[in-house]
Every structure is written in structure tokens, then in C-alpha cells.
FIZASE-630146 format. One record per residue (C-alpha): residue in three letters; chain; x, y, z. Coordinates in nm, 3 decimals, padded with zeros to 5 digits. Last residue first. Layout:
N
code = ala&unit = A&xx = X&yy = Y&zz = Z
...
END
This chain:
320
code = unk&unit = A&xx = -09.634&yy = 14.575&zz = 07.862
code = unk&unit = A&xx = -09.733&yy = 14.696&zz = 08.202
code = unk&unit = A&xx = -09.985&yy = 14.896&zz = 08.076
code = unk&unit = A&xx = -09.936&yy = 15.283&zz = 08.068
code = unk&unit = A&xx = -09.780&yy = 15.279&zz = 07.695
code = unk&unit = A&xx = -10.077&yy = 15.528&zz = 07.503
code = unk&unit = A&xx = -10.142&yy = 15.243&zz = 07.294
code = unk&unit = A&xx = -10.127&yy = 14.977&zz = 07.536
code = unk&unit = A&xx = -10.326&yy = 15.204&zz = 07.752
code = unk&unit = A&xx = -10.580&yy = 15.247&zz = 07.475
code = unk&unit = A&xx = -10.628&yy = 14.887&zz = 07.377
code = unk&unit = A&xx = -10.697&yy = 14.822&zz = 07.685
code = unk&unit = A&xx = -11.004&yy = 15.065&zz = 07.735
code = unk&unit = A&xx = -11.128&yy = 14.956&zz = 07.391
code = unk&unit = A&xx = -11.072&yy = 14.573&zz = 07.477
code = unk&unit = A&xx = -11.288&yy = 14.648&zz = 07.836
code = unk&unit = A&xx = -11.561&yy = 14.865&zz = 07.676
code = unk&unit = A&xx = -11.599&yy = 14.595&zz = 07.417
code = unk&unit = A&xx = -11.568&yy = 14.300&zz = 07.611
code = unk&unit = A&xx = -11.845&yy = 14.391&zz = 07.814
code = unk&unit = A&xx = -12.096&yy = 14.265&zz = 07.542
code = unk&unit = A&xx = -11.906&yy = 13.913&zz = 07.495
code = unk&unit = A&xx = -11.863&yy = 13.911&zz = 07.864
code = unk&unit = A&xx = -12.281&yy = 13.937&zz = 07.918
code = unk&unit = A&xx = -12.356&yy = 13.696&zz = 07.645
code = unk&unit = A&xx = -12.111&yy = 13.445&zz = 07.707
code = unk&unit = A&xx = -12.205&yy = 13.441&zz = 08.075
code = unk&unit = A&xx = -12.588&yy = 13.409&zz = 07.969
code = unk&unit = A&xx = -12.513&yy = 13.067&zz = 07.769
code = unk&unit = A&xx = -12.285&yy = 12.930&zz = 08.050
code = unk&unit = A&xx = -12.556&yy = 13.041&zz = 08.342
code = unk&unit = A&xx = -12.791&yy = 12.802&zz = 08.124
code = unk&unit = A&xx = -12.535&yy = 12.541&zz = 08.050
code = unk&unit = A&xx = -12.457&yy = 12.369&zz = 08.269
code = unk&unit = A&xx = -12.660&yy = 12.051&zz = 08.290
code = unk&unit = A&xx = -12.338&yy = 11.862&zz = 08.216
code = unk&unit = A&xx = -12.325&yy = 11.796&zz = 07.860
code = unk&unit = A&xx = -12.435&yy = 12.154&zz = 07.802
code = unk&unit = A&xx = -12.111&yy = 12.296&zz = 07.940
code = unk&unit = A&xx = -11.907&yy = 12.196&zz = 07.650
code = unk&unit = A&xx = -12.151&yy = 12.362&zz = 07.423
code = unk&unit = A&xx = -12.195&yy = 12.670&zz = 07.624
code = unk&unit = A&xx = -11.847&yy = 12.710&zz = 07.599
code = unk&unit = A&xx = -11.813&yy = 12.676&zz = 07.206
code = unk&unit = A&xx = -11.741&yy = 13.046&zz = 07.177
code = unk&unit = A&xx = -11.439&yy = 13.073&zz = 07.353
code = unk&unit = A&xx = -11.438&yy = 13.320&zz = 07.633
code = unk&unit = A&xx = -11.434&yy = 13.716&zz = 07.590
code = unk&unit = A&xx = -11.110&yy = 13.841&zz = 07.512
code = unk&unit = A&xx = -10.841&yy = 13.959&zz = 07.754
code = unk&unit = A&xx = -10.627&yy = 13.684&zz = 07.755
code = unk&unit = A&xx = -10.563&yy = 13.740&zz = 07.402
code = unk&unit = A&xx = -10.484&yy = 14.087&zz = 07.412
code = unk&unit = A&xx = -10.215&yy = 14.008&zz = 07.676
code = unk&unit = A&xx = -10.057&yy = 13.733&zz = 07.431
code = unk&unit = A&xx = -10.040&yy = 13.950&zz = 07.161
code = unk&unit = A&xx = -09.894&yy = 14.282&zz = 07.382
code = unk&unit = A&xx = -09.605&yy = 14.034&zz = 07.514
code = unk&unit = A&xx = -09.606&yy = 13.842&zz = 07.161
code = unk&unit = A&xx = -09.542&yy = 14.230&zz = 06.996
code = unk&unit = A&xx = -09.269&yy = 14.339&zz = 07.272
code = unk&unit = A&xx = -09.056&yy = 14.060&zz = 07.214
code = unk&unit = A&xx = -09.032&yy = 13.773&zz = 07.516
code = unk&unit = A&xx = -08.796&yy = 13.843&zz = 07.787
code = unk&unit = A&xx = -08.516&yy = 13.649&zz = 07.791
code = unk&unit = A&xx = -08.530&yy = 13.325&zz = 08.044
code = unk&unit = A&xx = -08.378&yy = 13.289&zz = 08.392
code = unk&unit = A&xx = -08.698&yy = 13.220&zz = 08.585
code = unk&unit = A&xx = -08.649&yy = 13.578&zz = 08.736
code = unk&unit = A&xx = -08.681&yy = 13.713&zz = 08.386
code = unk&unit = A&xx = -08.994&yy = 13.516&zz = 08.264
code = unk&unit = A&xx = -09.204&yy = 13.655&zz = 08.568
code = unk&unit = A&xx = -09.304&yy = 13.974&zz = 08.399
code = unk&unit = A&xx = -09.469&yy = 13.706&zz = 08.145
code = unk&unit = A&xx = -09.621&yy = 13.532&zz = 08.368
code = unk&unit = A&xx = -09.762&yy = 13.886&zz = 08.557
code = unk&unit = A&xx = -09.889&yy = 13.958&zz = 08.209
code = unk&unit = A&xx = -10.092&yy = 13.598&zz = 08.180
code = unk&unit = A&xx = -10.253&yy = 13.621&zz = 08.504
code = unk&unit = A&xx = -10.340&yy = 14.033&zz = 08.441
code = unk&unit = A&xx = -10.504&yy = 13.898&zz = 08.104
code = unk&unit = A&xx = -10.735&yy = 13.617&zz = 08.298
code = unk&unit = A&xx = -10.803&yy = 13.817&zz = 08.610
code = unk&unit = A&xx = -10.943&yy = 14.131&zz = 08.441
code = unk&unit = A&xx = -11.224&yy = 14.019&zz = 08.085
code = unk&unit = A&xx = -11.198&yy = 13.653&zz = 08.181
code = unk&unit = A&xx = -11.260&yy = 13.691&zz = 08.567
code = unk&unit = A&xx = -11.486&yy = 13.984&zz = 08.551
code = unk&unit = A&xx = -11.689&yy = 13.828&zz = 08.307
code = unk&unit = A&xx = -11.745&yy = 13.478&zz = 08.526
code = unk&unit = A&xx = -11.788&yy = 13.739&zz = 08.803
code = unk&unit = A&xx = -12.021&yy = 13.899&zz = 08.660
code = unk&unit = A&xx = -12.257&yy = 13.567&zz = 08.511
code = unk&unit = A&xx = -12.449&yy = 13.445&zz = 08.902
code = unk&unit = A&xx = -12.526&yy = 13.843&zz = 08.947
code = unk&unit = A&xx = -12.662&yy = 13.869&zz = 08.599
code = unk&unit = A&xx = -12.831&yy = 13.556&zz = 08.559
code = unk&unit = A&xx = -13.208&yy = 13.623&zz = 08.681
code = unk&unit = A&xx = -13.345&yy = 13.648&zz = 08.323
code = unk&unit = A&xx = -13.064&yy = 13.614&zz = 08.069
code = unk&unit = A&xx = -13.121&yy = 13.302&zz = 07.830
code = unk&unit = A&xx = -12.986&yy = 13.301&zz = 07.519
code = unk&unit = A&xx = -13.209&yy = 13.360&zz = 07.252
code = unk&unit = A&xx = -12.984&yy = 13.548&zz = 06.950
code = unk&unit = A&xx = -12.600&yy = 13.537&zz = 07.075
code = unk&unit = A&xx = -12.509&yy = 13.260&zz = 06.811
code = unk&unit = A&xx = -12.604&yy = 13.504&zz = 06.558
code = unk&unit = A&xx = -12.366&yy = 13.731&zz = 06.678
code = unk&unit = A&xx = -12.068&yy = 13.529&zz = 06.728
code = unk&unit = A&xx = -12.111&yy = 13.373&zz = 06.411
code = unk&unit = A&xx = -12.081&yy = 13.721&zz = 06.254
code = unk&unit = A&xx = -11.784&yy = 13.746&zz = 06.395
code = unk&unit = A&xx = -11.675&yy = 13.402&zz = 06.246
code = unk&unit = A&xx = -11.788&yy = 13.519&zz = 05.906
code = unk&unit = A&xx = -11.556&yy = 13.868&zz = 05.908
code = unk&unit = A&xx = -11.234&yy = 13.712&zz = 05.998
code = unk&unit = A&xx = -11.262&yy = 13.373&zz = 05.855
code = unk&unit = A&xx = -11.286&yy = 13.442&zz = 05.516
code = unk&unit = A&xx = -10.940&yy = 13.568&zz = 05.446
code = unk&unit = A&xx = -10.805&yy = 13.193&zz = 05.532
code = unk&unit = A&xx = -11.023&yy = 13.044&zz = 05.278
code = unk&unit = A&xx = -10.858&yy = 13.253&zz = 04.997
code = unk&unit = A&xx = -10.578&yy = 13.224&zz = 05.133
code = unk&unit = A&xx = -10.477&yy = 12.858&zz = 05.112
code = unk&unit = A&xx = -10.647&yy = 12.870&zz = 04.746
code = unk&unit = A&xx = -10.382&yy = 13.125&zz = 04.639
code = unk&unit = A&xx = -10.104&yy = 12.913&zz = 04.849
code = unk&unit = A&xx = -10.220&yy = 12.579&zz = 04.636
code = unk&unit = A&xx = -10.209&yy = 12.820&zz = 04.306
code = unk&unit = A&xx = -09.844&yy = 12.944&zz = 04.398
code = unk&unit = A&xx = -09.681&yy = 12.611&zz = 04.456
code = unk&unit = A&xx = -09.580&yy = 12.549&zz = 04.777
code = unk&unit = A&xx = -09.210&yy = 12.586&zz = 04.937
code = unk&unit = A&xx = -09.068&yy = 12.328&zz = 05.196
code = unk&unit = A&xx = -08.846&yy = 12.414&zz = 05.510
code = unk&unit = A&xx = -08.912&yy = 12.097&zz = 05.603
code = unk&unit = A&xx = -09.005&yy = 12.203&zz = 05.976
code = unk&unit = A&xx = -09.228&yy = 12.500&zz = 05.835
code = unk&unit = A&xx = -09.413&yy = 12.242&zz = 05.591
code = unk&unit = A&xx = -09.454&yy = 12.005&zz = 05.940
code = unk&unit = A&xx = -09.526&yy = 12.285&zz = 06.134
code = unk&unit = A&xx = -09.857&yy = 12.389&zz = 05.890
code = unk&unit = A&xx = -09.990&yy = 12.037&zz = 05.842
code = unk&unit = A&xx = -09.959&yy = 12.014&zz = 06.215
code = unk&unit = A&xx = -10.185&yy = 12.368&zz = 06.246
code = unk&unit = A&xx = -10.408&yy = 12.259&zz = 05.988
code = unk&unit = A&xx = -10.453&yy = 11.901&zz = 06.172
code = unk&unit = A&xx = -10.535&yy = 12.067&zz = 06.478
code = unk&unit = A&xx = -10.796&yy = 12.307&zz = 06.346
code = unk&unit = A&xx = -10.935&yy = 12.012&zz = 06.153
code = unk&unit = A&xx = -10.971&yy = 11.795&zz = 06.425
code = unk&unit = A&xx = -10.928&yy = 11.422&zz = 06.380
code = unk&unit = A&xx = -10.590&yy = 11.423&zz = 06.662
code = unk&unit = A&xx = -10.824&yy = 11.643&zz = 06.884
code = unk&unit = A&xx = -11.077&yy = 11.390&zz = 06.941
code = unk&unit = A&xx = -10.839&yy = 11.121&zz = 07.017
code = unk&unit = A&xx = -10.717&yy = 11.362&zz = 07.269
code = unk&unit = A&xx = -11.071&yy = 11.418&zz = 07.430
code = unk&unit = A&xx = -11.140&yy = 11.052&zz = 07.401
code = unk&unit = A&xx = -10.776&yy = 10.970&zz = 07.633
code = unk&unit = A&xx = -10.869&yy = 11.276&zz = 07.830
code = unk&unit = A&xx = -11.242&yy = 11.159&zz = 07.900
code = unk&unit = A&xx = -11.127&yy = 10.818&zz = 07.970
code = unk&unit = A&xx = -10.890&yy = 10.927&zz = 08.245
code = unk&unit = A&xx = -11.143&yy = 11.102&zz = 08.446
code = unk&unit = A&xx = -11.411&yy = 10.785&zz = 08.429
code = unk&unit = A&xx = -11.139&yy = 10.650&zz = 08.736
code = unk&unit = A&xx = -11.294&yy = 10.838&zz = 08.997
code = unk&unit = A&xx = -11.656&yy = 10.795&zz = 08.863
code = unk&unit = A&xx = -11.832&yy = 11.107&zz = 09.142
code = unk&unit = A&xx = -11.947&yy = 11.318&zz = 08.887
code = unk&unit = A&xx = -11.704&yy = 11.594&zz = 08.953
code = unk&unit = A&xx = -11.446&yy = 11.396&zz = 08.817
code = unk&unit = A&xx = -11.624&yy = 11.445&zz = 08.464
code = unk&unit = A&xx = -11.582&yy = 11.821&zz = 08.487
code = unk&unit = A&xx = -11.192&yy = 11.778&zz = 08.617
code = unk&unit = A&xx = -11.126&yy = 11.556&zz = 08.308
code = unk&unit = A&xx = -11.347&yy = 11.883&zz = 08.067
code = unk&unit = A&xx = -11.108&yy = 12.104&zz = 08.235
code = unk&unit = A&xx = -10.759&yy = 11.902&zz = 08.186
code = unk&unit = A&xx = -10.891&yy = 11.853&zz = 07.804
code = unk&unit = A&xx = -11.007&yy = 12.185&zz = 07.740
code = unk&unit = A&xx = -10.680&yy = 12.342&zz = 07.860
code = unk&unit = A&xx = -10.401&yy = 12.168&zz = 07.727
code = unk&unit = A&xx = -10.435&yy = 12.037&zz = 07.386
code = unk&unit = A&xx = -10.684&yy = 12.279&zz = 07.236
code = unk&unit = A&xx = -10.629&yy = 12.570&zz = 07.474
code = unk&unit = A&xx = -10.239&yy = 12.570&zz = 07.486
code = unk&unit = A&xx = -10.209&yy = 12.490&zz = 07.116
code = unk&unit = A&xx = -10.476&yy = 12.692&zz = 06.976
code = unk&unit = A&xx = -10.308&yy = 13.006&zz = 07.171
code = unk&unit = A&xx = -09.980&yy = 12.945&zz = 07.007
code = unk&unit = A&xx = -10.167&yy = 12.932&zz = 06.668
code = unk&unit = A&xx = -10.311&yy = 13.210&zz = 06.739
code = unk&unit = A&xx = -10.039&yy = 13.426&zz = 06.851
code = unk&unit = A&xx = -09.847&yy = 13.302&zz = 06.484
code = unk&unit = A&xx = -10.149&yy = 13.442&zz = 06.266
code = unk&unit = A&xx = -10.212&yy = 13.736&zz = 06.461
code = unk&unit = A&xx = -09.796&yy = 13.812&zz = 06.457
code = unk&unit = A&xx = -09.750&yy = 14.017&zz = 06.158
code = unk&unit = A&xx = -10.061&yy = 14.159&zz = 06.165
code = unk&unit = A&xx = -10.096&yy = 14.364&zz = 06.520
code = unk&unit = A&xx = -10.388&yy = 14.588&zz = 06.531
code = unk&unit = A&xx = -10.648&yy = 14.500&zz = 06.292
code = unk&unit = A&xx = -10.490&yy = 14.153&zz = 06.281
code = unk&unit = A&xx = -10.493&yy = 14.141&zz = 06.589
code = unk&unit = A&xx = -10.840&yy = 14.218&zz = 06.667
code = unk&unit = A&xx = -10.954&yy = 13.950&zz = 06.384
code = unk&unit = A&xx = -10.735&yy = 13.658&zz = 06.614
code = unk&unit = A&xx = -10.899&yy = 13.789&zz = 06.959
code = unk&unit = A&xx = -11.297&yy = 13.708&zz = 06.815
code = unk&unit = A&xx = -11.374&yy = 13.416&zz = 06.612
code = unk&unit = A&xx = -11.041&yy = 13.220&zz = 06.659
code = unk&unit = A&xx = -10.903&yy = 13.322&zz = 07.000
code = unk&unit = A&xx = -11.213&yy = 13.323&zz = 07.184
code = unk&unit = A&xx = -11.027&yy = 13.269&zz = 07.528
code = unk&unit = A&xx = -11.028&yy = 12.995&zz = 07.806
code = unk&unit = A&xx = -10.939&yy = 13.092&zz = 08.142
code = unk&unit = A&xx = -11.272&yy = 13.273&zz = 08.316
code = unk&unit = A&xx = -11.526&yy = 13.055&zz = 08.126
code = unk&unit = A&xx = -11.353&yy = 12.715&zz = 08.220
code = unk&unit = A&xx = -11.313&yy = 12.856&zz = 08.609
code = unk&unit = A&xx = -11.674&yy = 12.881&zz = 08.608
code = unk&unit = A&xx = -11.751&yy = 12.562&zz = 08.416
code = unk&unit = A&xx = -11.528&yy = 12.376&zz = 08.720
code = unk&unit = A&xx = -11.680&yy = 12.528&zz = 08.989
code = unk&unit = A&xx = -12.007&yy = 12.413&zz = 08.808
code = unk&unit = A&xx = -11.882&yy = 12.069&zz = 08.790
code = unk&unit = A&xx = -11.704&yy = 12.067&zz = 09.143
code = unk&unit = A&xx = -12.051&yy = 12.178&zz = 09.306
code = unk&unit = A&xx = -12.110&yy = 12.565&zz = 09.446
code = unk&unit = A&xx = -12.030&yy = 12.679&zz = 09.770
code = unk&unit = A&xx = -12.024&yy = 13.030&zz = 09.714
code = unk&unit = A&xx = -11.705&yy = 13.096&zz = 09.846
code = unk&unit = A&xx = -11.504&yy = 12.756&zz = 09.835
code = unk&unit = A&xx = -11.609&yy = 12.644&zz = 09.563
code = unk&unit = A&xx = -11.644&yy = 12.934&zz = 09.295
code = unk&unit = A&xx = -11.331&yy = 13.090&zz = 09.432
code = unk&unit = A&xx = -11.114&yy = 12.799&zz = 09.404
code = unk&unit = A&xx = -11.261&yy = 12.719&zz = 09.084
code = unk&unit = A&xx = -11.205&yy = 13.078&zz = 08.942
code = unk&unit = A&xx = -10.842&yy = 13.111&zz = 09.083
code = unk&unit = A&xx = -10.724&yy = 12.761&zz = 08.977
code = unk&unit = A&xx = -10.871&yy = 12.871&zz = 08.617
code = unk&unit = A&xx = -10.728&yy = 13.217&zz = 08.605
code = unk&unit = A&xx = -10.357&yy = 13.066&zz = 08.763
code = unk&unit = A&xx = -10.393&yy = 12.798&zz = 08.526
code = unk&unit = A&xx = -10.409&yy = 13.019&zz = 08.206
code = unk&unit = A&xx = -10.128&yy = 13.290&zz = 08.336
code = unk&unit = A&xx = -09.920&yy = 12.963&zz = 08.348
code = unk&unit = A&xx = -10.037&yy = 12.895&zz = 08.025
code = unk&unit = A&xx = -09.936&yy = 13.179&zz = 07.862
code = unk&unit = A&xx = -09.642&yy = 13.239&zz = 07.995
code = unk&unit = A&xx = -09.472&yy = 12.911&zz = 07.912
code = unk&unit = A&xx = -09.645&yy = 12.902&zz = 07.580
code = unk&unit = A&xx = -09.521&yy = 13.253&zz = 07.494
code = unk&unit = A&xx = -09.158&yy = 13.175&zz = 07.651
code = unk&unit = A&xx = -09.147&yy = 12.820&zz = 07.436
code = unk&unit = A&xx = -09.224&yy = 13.021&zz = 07.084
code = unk&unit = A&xx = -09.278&yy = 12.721&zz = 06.866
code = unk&unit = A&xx = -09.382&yy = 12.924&zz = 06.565
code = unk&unit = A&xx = -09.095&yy = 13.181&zz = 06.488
code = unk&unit = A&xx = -08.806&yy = 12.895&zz = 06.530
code = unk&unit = A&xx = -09.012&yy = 12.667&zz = 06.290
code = unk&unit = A&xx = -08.940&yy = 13.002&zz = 06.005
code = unk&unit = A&xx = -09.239&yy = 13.084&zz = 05.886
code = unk&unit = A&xx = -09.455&yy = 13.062&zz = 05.585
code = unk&unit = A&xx = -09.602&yy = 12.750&zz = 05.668
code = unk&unit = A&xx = -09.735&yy = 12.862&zz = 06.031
code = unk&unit = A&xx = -09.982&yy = 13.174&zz = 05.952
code = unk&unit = A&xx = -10.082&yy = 12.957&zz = 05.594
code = unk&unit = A&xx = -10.173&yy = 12.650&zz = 05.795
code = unk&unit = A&xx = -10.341&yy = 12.831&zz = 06.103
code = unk&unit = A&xx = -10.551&yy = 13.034&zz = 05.845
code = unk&unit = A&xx = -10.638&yy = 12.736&zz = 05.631
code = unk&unit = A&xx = -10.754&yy = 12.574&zz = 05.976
code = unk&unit = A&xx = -10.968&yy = 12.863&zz = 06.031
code = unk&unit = A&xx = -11.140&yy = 12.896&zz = 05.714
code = unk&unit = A&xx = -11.213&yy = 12.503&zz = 05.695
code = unk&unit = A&xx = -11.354&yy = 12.306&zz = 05.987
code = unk&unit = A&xx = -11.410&yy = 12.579&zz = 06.246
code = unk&unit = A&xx = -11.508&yy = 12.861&zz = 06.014
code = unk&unit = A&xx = -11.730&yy = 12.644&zz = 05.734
code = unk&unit = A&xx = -11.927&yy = 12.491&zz = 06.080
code = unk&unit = A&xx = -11.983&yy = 12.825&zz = 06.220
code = unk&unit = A&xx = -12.158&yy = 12.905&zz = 05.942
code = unk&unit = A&xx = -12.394&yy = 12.569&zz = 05.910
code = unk&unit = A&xx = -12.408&yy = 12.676&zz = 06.302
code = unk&unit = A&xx = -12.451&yy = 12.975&zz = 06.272
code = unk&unit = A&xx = -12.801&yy = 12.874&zz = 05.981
code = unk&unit = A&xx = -12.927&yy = 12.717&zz = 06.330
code = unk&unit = A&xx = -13.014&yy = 13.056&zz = 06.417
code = unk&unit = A&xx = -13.207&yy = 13.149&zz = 06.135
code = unk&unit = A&xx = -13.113&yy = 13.405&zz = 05.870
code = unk&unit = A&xx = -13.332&yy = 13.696&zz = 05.768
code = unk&unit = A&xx = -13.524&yy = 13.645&zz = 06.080
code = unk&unit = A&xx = -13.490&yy = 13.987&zz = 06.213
code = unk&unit = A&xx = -13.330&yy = 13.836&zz = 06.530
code = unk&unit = A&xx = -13.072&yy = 13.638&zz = 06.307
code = unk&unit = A&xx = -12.985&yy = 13.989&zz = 06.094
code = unk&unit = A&xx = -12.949&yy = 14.172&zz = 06.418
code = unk&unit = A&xx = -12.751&yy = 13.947&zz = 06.590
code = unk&unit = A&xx = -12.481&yy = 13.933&zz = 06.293
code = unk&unit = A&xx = -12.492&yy = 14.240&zz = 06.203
code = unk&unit = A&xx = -12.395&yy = 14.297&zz = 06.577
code = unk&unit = A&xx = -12.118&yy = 14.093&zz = 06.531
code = unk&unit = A&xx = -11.976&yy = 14.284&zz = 06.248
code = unk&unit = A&xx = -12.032&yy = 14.626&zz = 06.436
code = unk&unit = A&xx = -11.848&yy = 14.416&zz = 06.723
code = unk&unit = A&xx = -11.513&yy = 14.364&zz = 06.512
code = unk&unit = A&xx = -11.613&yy = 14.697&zz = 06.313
code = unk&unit = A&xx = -11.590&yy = 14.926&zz = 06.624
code = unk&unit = A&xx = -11.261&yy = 14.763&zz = 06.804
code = unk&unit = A&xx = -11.020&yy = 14.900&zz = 06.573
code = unk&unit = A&xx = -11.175&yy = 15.233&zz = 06.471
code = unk&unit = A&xx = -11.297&yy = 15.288&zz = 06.861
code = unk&unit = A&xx = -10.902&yy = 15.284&zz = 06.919
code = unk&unit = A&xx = -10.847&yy = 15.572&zz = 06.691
code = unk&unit = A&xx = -11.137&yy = 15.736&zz = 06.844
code = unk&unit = A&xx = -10.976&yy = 15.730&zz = 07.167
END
């Protein structure tokens, strides 16, 4: 076990740092976001460029991982709305930012440094698969089903069309395009621009952690802890057990099964906490109070439930 506590323990050591440092004052909670800021529209999108455009294209566009992925993805959401409408009898928008925190992982700030602690030779690739699925799939079908919930019928359409448009000036997105086109084209950089490349990808590990942490300073928790466990349950249980009964599922569709390293990547990344931008999204439509605290609570679970995971995938008793 204590090999396992030697991956997980400086991934939340370096978010703790970061709470700590923000509740002592010595940097403010608004400096995360100047942070956050350097990870989203920089360090990360060098990292999805340099995991992608030193591959081979057949290496990247891994249709099994996708497949599985996001069918594991949909069941989780359908699951959590289903759930949070019918049995507590809650409105389509929040049924909507329940089923958003239970399918939708961290894979930037928090699943892509595990894997590389664990898994390096495929962190970079898993994440870019992930980015795909989430960026172009998942946020825009949940944030259309959010908007539906307001009662416009046809205002749904709009917010997939802006959400899109959106996504084709993100940096994260143009990074990872940037990084299939020089895999496509088979094309070689120069040393220096690679150097640079890396530099900025290195830093993401470590600062978007930290993010995490400071982000975590003030949220609201009185009164949420019964409303937030099943959000945490959801994304830390259903979510990764979705995604491996996909990929168990691969061989009675009639396709290989996927390489033992994506089937453990693609498991680990269901089971982190959700994406970090959550309460964001969910501020837009008075959500974001039980969003906030749901963060908090899976963020903090996470790292009994990675550590436990990690160990049977370690020890082979998971289904991987």
C-alpha cells in the first residue's frame, strides 16, 4: 500500500499546498485564477501538442478508447439525470448539473499528473482522447440540455452552435489540432521549438494541482453533504465502472480489445474527481452552490477512492 500512497501522496500533498498557502493568505484566491489561466491557455495545450506530435496518427485517434469511453460517459450522465429527476424530484437544470458532475472528469489538473506518475507513455495520448470526448462531446450536449431546461425549446440549438464556436478559439483545442495535423504530416520540428514545447508542457503538472487547491479555499459546505454524496459517489463508482463495462463490451461488438495500458488509462480517468471548471458552468444557472461543495467533497474522497484503485489494478483484482 505504501507504494500506492507514493503515487497518489504528492498529487494531493501538491494540492494541499495549494489550499494551505491561499488560506494563509500568502496568495489570494483570485491569484488561481491568474494560475489557472497560464495552465488552461498555455501549459496544457503545449502538453496536448507535444503528447500528439510525436506520435504516430494511428496511436492518437484510438476509435475503441473513444468508443468506450464515451459510452461509459453517457451511461454516468443518463444514470445521474435519471436518478436526480425522477427520485428526488429535482428540476431538468439541476438534474442536468448532477449528471454533469458525475460524467465529466478532471483530466487536465488532476487524472493526466496521476498517469504520468503511474503510466507515462500513454498520459499524454489518454488525455488527449479524454479532451476530445469531454470538450467536443460532453460539455456541449450537457450545457444544450441545461438551457432546455429553461423552457426556450429552440434556445438549445444556439447554445451548441456558440459552444462549438467556442471550442474552435480554444487553446486546448487548437493545441491538440496543431498536434494531429504535425502527426498527420508526419513532420519533424526543430529542436529549439520542441525545447520550448516542453518546457511549458512540464509546468502543468505541479501548477494545475496547486490550482485545484487554491480554488478549494471558501466554498460553501454548510448543509450540502447529503445533497453532494451522491454527486461523489457517482463520479468517484458509477462513472469508472460505466466506462470498464464499455470496454468489456468491445468484444461482443466485434472489435479487438483495447491494450492493457488505455484499458487501465481510461478506467483511471473515469475515476477522478470532476473537472474543475464545474462550478463555473453551473454558475450561469443558479447552480452553483451544491456545484462548489460537490467539488470539494469528491476532490477530498478522491484520494481514498484513487489509492484503493490504484491498488487493485496493481495487485490485478479489477476487471482490467
Amino acid at each position: 500500500m505504501l507504494d500506492i500512497l507514493a503515487i497518489t501522496g504528492p498529487i494531493y500533498i501538491t494540492i494541499a499546498l495549494g489550499f494551505l498557502t491561499t488560506r494563509l493568505g500568502l496568495f489570494a484566491r483570485t491569484d488561481m485564477r491568474v494560475f489557472g489561466k497560464f495552465v488552461i491557455n498555455l501549459a496544457l495545450p503545449a502538453l496536448l501538442f507535444n503528447a500528439l506530435a510525436q506520435r504516430q496518427i494511428g496511436e492518437i485517434l484510438n476509435g475503441r478508447y473513444l468508443l468506450a469511453y464515451l459510452a461509459g460517459s453517457l451511461a454516468a450522465l443518463g444514470l445521474g439525470f435519471f436518478w436526480c429527476r425522477r427520485q428526488t424530484g429535482r428540476s431538468q437544470i439541476t438534474s442536468t448539473f448532477y449528471a454533469m458532475g458525475m460524467s465529466c472528469s478532471n483530466s487536465g489538473f488532476v487524472g493526466y499528473p496521476i498517469l504520468l506518475l503511474t503510466m507515462a507513455p500513454v498520459a499524454g495520448v489518454a488525455l488527449a482522447l479524454n479532451m476530445m470526448v469531454e470538450n467536443l462531446l460532453m460539455i456541449p450536449l450537457l450545457l444544450a440540455m441545461a438551457e432546455r431546461g429553461r423552457g426556450d425549446a429552440g434556445r438549445w440549438y444556439r447554445v451548441v452552435g456558440q459552444s462549438l464556436a467556442r471550442l474552435a478559439s480554444n487553446p486546448m483545442i487548437i493545441g491538440l489540432l496543431a498536434g494531429l495535423v504535425i502527426s498527420l504530416l508526419e513532420w519533424k520540428l526543430p529542436a529549439p521549438v520542441l525545447r520550448t514545447v516542453n518546457l511549458f508542457a512540464m509546468s502543468s503538472g505541479a501548477l494545475s494541482l496547486f490550482v485545484i487547491g487554491g480554488t478549494l479555499v471558501g466554498l460553501p459546505m454548510r448543509g450540502m453533504g447529503k445533497e453532494t454524496a451522491p454527486i461523489a459517489i457517482g463520479k468517484l463508482m458509477l462513472h469508472p465502472l460505466a466506462v470498464q463495462l464499455a470496454l468489456l463490451a468491445l468484444p461482443w461488438l466485434g472489435l479487438p480489445a483495447m491494450e492493457p495500458s488505455l484499458r487501465t488509462a481510461a478506467v483511471l480517468m473515469a475515476a477522478m474527481p470532476m473537472m474543475g471548471i464545474y462550478p463555473i458552468l453551473a454558475q450561469a444557472y443558479g447552480q452553483e452552490d451544491f456545484s462548489a461543495a460537490a467539488l470539494l467533497v469528491t476532490t477530498v474522497a478522491s484520494f481514498f477512492t484513487l489509492s484503493g484503485l490504484l491498488w487493485l489494478l496493481r495487485h490485478g483484482l479489477a476487471w482490467a
